[in-house]
C-alpha positions in Angstrom: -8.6 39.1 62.9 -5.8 36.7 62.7 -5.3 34.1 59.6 -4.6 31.0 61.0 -3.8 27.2 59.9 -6.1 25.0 62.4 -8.0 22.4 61.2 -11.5 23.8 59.1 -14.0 23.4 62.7 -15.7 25.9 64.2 -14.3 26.0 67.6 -14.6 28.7 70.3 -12.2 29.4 73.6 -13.2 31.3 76.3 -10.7 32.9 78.1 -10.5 36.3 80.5 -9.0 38.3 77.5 -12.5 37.4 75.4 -14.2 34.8 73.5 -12.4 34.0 70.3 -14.1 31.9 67.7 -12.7 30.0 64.7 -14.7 29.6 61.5 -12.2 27.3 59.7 -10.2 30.5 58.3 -9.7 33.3 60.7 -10.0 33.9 64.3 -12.0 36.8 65.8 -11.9 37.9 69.3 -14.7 39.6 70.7 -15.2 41.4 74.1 -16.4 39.5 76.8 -20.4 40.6 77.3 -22.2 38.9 80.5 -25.6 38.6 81.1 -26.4 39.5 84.9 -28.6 36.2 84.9 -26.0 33.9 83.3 -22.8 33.2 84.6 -21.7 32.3 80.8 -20.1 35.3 78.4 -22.8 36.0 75.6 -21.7 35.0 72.1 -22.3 36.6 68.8 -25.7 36.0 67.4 -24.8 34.9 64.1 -22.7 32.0 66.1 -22.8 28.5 64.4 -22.8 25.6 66.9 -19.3 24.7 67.1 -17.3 21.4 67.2 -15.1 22.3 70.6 -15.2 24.6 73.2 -12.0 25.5 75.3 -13.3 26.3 78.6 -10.4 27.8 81.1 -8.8 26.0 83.7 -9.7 28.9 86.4 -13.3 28.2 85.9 -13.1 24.7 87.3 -11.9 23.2 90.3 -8.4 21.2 89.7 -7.0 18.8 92.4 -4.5 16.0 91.9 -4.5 12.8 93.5 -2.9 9.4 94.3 -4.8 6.2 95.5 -3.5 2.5 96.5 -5.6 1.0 93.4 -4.0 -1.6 91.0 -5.2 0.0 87.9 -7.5 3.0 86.9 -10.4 1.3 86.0 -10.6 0.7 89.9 -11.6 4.3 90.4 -15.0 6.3 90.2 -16.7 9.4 91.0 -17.6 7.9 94.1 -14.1 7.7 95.7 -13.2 11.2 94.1 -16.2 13.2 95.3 -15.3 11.8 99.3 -11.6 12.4 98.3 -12.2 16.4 97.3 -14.9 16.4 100.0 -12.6 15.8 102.7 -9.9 18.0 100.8 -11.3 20.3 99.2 -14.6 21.3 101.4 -16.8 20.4 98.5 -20.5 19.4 98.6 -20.0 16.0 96.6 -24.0 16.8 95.1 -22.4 20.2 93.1 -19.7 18.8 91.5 -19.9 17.2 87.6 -16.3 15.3 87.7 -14.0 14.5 84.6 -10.5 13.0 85.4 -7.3 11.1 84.1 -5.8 8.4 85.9 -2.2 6.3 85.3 -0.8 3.4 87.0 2.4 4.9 89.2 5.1 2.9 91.4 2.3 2.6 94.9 -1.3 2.6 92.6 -2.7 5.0 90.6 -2.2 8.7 90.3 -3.8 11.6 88.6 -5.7 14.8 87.8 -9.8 15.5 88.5 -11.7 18.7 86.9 -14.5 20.0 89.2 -17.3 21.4 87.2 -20.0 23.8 88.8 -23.2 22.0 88.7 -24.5 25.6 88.6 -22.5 26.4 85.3 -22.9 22.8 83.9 -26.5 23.8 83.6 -25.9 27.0 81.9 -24.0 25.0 79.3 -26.2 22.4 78.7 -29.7 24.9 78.3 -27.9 27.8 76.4 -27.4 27.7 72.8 -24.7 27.3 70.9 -22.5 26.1 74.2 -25.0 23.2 74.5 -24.4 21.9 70.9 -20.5 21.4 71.1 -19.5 17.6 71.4 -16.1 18.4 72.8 -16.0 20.4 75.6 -12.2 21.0 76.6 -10.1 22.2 79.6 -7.5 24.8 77.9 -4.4 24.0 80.0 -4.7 20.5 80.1 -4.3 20.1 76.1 -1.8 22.9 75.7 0.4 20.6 78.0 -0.6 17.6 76.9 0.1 19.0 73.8 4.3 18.8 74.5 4.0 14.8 75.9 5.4 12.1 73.9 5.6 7.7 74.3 8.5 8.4 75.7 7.7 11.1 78.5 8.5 10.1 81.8 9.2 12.4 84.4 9.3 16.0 83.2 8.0 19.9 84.2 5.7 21.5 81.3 5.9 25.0 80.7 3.4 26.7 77.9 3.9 30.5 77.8 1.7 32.8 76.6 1.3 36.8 76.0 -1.5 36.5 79.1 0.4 34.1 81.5 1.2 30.7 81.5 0.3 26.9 82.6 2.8 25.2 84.3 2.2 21.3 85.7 4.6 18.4 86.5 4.6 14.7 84.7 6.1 11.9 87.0 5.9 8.6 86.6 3.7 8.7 83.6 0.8 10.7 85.7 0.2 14.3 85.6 1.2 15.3 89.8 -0.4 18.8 89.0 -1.1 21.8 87.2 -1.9 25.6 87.2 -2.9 28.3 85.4 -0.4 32.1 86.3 -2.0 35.1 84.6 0.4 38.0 83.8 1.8 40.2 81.3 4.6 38.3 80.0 5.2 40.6 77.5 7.3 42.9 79.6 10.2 41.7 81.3 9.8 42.7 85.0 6.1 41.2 85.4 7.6 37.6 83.3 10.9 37.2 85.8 8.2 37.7 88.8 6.0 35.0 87.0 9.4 32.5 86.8 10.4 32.7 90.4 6.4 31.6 90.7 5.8 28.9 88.6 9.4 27.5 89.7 8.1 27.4 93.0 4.7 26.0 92.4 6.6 23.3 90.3 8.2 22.3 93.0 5.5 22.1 95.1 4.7 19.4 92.7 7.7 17.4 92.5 10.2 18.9 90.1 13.9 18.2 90.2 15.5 20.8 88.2 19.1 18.9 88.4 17.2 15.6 87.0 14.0 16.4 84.9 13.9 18.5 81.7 11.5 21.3 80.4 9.5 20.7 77.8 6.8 23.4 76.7 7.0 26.7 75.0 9.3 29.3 76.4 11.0 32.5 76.5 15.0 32.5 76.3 15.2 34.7 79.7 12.2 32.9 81.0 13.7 29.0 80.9 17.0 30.3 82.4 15.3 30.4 85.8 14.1 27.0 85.7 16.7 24.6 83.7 20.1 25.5 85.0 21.6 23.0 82.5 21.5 22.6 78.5 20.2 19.2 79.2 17.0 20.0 81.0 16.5 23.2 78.5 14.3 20.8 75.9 11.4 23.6 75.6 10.9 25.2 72.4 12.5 28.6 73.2 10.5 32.3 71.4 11.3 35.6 71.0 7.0 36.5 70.3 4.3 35.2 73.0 1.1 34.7 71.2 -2.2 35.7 73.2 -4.0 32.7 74.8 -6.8 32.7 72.5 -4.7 32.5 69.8 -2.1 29.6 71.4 -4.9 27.9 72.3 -6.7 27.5 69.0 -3.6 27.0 67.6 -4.0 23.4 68.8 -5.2 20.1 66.3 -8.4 19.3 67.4 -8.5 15.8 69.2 -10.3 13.3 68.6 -13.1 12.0 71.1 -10.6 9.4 72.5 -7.9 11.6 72.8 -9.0 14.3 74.8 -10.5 15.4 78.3 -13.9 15.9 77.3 -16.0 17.2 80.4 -19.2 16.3 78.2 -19.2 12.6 78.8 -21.5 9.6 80.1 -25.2 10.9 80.2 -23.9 14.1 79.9 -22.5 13.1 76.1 -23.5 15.6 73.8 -26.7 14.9 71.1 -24.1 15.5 67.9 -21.6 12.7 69.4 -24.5 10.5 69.9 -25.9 11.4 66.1 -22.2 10.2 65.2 -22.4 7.2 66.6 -25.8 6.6 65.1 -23.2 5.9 61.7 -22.4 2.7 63.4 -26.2 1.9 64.2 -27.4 0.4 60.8 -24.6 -2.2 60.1 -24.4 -3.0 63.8 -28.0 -3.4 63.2 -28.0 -5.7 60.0 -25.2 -7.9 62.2 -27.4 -8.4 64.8 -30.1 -9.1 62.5 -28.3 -11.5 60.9 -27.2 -13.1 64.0 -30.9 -13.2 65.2 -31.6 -15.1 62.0 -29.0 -18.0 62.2 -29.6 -18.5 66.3 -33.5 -19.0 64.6 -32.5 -21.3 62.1 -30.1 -23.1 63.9 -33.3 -23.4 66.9 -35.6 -24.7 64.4 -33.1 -27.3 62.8 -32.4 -28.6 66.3 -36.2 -28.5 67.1 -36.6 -30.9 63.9 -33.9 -33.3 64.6 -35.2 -33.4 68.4 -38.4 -34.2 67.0 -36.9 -36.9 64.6 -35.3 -38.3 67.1 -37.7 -38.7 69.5 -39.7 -40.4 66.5 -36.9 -43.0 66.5 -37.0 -43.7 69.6 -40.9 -44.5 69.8 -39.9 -46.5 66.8 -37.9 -48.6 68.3 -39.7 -49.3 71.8 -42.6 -50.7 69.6 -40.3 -52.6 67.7 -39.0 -54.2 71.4 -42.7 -54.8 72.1 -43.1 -56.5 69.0 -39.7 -58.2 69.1 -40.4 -58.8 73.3 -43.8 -58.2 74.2 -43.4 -59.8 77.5 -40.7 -57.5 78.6 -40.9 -54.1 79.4 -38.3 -51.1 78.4 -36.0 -50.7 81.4 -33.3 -48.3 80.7 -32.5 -49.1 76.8 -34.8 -50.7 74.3 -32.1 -51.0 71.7 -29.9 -52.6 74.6 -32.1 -54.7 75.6 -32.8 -55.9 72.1 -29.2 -56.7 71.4 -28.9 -58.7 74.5 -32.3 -60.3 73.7 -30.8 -61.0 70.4 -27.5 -62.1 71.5 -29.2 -65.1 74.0 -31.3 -66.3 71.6 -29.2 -66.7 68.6 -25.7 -66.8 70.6 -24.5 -64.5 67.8 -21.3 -62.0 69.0 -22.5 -58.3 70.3 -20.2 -56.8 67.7 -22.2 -58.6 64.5 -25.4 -57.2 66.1 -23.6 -54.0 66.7 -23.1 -53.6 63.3 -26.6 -54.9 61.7 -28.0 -52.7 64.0 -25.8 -49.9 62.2 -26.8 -51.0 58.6 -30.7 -51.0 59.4 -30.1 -47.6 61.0 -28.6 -46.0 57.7 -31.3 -47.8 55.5 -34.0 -46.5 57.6 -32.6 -42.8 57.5 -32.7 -43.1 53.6 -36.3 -44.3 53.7 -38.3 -44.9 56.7 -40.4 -47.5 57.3 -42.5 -48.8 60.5 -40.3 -51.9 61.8 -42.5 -54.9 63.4 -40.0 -57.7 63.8 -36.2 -58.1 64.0 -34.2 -61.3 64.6 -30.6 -62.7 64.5 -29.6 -65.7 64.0 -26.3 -67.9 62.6 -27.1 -67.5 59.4 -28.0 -63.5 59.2 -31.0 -61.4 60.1 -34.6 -61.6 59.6 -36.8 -58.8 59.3 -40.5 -57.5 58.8 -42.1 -54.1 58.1 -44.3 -52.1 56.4 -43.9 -49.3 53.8 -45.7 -47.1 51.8 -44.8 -48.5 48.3 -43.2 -51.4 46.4 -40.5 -49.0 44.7 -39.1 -47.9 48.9 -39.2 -51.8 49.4 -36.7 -51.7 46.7 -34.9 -49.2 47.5 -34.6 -50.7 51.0 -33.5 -53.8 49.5 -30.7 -52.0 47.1 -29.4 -49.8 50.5 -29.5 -53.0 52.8 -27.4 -54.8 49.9 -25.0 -52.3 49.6 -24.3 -51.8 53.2 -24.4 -55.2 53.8 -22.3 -56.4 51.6 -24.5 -59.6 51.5 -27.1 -60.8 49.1 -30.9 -59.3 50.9 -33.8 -61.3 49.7 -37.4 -60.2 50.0 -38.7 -63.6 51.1 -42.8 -62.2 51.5 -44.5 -59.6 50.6 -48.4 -58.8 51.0 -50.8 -55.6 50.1 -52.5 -53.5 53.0 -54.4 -50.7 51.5 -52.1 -48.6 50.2 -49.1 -50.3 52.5 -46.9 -53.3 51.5 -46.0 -55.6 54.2 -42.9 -57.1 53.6 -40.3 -59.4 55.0 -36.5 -59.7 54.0 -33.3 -61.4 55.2 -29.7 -61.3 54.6 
């Protein structure tokens, strides 16, 4: 049992040496014990459901690639599953698919992780592997691990007591990685392993005159792949740590940092319980949203209604005011021009008594039966519901007016007072 200082999360990583879990203080490592039915290792049975799993790279299929797309939103499953189809010799229908893509110099380029439908289900129907949110690819956050803003092109090396992963970073896109198991503790078995990985680094596009290491490496061990003090930027070790070890030695991402094979419908029931946080006041915003649309609905079902009360209004009055015409286009138009011939008064004076009856009948309303213009001013005759609105009317009329407004007849109806006034 080893102390160690990762974050306190119970996180598990399966590698060939064992299964080592974390419990927030120590790390155990316990034999690797398979069930002839399951092609996962058996855990512990006191075994808490854990916030990350580090599955290993050689469990899953790994294939880089390079497409003439303009950004990496452009790409899907689709286009990968015919891609490692006619590459790979994959049946697209047994493949579960997780990738990384970045914008290069001719379109996009990248790394995909081929998941065994086969073992995808034994994860997701096997307690506690089907509980973890974060389901991780070893290699790829040990190396991602050593990349910075300002990484460019560069060869990753992360060495181990069991072996090491070794991948290429050009052009801001991963060109490729790979897992070499071996016994780097002894010197023979690690130089064999460097004349490897150089080779397979290569293979993906490394310049040893022009790109630097970065990683974690033996002094002996960086020798054979950065002839110059320039390119030797790896942290350099006398120890190797085992892999279980290096590899929980790692911060925990965070959902948007890392490759998480356990995404779209397969996202697990614990990430979705997390978002859940965000359910109530994305819920009381909505609601509140749903509220105002009603409100503001409602007010502009009343004012259409108001409106459309105004506008029997005043075709009534035009029948009253013209009852041998009929309403054309515009009743107030027509009234104004009706106006205007007989009384040879300017369209701008009407204009504007039109305006000052408008704003007296939105303070109180009353039903208009005559209106006429003449030299002198206009005439008009209603009915309202009381003698005080007839005042009122009066005192708004005067004050918009400007002009003296006389109530020149006045006569009970039932409860209605029929008036006339001029100014």
């Amino acid at each position: 049992m080893v102390n160690s200082t990762t974050p306190a999360a119970t996180t598990i990583a399966w590698c060939p040496q064992g299964i080592a879990l974390h419990d927030g203080k120590d790390i155990a490592l316990h034999p690797i014990e398979k069930d002839e039915e399951s092609l996962l290792p058996q855990l512990p049975d006191n075994t808490t459901p854990p916030q990350c799993i580090y599955l290993p790279m050689e469990v899953l299929l790994l294939r880089s690639f390079t497409f003439p797309l303009k950004h990496p939103k452009l790409l899907d499953k689709d286009i990968l599953l015919e891609e490692l189809a006619d590459t790979a010799g994959i049946k697209p229908d047994d493949w579960w698919l997780t990738w990384r893509a970045s914008c290069v110099n001719d379109g996009i380029a990248g790394l995909v992780f081929g998941l065994h439908n086969t073992l995808k289900a034994e994860l997701a129907s096997h307690a506690p592997w089907q509980d973890a949110p974060l389901l991780l690819v070893d290699g790829w956050q040990r190396l991602n691990f050593y990349l910075t803003h300002e990484t460019n092109d560069a060869a990753v090396v992360d060495m181990d007591a069991d072996g090491v992963f070794l991948g290429v970073f050009r052009q801001g896109a991963w060109q490729g990685m790979r897992r070499l198991n071996a016994d780097m503790c002894n010197a023979k078995p690690r130089q064999e392993a460097a004349q490897q990985v150089l080779w397979s680094l290569q293979s993906m596009g490394f310049d040893a005159n022009t790109m630097p290491v970065l990683g974690c490496v033996t002094h002996d061990f960086i020798s054979s792949l950065a002839p110059t003090e320039s390119s030797q930027q790896a942290k350099m070790v006398d120890e190797l740590h085992p892999r279980h070890l290096a590899t929980l030695n790692l911060p925990l991402p965070s959902h948007n940092e890392a490759l998480n094979l356990r995404h779209g419908s397969w996202a697990s029931r614990q990430a979705s319980a997390n978002m859940q946080l965000w359910y109530r006041p994305a819920a009381i915003a909505a609601t509140v949203l749903c509220l105002w649309l009603g409100i503001t609905v409602v007010d502009n079902y009343q004012l259409e209604a108001q409106v459309a009360d105004f506008d029997s209004r005043i075709v009534q009055a035009f029948h009253r005011g013209l009852p041998n015409q009929s309403v054309i286009i515009d009743a107030l138009a027509q009234l104004r021009q009706a106006a205007e011939e007989k009384s040879n008064i300017s369209q701008s004076n009407i204009s504007q008594q039109l305006y000052i009856i408008s704003q007296a009948f939105k303070t109180t309303p009353w039903q208009m039966q005559s209106l006429t213009f003449d030299q002198s001013g206009a005439s008009m005759t209603g009915q309202v519901h009381s003698l005080d609105a007839l005042n009122i009317i009066k005192e708004k009329l005067t004050q918009l007016s400007g002009r003296e407004v006389r109530i020149t007849d006045t006569n009970l109806k039932g409860n209605e007072v029929v008036f006339k006034v001029r100014w």
